[in-house]
C-alpha positions as CSV (number, residue, x, y, z in Angstrom):
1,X,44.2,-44.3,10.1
2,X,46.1,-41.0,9.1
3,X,49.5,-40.3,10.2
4,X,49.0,-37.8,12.9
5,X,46.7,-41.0,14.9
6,X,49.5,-43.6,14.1
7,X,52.3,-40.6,15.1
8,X,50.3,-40.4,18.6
9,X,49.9,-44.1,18.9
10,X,53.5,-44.8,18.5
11,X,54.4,-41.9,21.3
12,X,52.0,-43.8,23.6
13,X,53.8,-47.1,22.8
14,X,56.9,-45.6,23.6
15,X,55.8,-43.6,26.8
16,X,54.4,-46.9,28.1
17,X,58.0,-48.5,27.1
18,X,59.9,-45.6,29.3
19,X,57.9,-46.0,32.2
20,X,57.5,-49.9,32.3
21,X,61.4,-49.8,32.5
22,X,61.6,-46.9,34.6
23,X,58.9,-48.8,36.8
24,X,60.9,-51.9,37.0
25,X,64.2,-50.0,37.9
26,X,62.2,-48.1,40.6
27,X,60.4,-50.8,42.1
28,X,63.8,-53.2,42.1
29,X,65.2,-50.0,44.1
30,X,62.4,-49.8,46.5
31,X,61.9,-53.3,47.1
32,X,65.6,-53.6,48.0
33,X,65.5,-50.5,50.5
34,X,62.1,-52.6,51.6
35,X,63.4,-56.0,52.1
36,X,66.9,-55.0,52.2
37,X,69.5,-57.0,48.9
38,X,69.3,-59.9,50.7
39,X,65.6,-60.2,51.0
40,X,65.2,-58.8,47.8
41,X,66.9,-62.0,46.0
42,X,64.8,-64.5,48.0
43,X,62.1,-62.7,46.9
44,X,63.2,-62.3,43.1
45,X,65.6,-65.3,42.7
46,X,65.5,-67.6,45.6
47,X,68.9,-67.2,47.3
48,X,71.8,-65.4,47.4
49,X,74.8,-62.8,49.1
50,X,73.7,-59.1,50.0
51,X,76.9,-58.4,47.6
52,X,75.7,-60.6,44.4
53,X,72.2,-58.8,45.1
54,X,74.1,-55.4,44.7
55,X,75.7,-56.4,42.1
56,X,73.3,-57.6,39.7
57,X,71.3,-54.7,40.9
58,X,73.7,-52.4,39.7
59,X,74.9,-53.8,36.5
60,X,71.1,-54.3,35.3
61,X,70.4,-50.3,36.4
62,X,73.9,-50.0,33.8
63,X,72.7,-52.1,30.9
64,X,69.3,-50.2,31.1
65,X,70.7,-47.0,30.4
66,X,71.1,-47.5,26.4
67,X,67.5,-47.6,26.3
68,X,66.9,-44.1,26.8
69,X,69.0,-42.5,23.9
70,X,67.1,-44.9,21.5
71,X,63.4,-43.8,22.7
72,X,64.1,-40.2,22.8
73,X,65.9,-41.0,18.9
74,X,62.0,-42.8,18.6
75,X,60.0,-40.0,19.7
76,X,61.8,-38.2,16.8
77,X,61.2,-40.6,14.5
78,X,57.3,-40.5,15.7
79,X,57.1,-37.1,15.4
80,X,58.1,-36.7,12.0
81,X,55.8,-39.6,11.4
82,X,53.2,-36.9,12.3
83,X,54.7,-34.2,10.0
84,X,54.1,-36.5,6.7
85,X,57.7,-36.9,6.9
86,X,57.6,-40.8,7.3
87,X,60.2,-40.9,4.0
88,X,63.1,-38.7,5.2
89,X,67.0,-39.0,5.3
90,X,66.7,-38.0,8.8
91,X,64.5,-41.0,10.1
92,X,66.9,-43.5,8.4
93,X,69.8,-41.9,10.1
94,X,68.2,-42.3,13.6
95,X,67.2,-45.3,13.2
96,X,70.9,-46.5,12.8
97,X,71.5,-44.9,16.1
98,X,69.0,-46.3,17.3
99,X,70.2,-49.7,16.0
100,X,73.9,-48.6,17.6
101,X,72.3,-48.3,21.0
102,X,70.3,-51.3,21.2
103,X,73.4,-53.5,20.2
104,X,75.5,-51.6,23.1
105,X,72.8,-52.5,25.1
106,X,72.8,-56.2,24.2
107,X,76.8,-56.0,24.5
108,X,76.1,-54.9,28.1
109,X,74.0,-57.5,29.0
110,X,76.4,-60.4,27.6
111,X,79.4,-58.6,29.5
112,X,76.8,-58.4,32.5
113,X,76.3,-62.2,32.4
114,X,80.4,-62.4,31.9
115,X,80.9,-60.4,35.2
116,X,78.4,-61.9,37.2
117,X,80.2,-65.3,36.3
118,X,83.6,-64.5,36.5
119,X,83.8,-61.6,38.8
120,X,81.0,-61.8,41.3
121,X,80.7,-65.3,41.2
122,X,77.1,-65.2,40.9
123,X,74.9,-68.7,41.0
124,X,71.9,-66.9,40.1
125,X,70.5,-69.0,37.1
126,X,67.5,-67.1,36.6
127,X,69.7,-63.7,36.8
128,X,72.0,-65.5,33.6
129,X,68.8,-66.5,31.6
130,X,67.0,-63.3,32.3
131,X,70.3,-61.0,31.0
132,X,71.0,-63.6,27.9
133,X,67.5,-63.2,27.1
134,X,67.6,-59.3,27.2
135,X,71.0,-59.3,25.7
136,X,69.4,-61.3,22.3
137,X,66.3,-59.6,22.7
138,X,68.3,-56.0,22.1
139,X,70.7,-57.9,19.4
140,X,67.8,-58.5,17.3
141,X,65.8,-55.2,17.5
142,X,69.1,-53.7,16.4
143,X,69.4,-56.0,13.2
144,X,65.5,-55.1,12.8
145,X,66.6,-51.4,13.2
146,X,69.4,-51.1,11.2
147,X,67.9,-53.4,8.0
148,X,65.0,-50.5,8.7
149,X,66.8,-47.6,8.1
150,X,68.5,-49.0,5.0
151,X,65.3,-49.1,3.4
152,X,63.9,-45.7,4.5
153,X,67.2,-44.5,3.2
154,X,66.5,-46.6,-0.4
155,X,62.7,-45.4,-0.3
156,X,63.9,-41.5,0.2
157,X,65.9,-42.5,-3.0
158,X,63.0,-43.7,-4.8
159,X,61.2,-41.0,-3.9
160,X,63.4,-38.2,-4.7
161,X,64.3,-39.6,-8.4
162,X,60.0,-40.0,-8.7
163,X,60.2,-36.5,-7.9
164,X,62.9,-35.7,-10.6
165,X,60.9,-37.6,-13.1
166,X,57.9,-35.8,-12.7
């Protein structure tokens, strides 16, 4: 496979990405102007205020937003890919963004499941498991991201002494 396919096939992956979140945020809006918040959670989570509905509703929509920074930093990232710039300073550096986004995101959902507990006095168990669950989820693809770009930025250093030596 040359780069150019796998550059294409990663921008697919990621589209798909975008829109099954945008999806999910669209369809959890629409389904509460359908049902209304209350019939919403009976539907979703089994019972529940109109408020803790809301709420959760509103701090997921929040704790999504990281997400969108860090797949437009990935469409970069694929791009160059598709340039035969898979080796480049640049990549490493966005993929520390990238890494910094994801664990904002993961903070969010841990102060989600903090506020729903605390604050809004939430007893959604599903809604705690589902946000601890994202909240790891986006810890670890940051730690995978970040340990990434440390060796893209060692392989551009290989590369560039190979260079000199030649």
């Amino acid at each position: 496979m040359n780069r150019k396919r796998i550059s294409r096939l990663l921008i697919f992956a990621g589209i798909l990405a975008g829109l099954f979140g945008s999806y999910a945020l669209l369809a959890l809006f629409l389904m509460s102007r359908s049902y209304g918040w209350h019939g919403t959670l009976e539907l979703l989570l089994g019972n529940g205020t109109s408020a803790q509905i809301q709420s959760v509703c509103l701090g997921s929509c929040v704790a999504f937003l990281p997400y969108y920074p860090a797949l437009g930093l990935y469409f970069r990232i694929c791009l160059r890919i598709g340039k035969n710039q898979s080796f480049h300073r640049k990549n490493g550096k966005d993929l520390e963004k990238i890494a910094l986004w994801l664990a904002g995101a993961g903070g969010l959902w841990f102060l989600l499941c903090g506020v729903m507990a605390l604050v809004w006095r939430v007893n959604i168990g599903p809604a705690y498991l589902l946000a601890a669950a994202l909240g790891v989820a986006s810890a670890a693809v940051a730690i995978v991201a970040y340990g990434l770009s440390r060796l893209i930025c060692y392989a551009v250093d290989l590369q560039e002494e190979n260079d000199l030596t030649i």
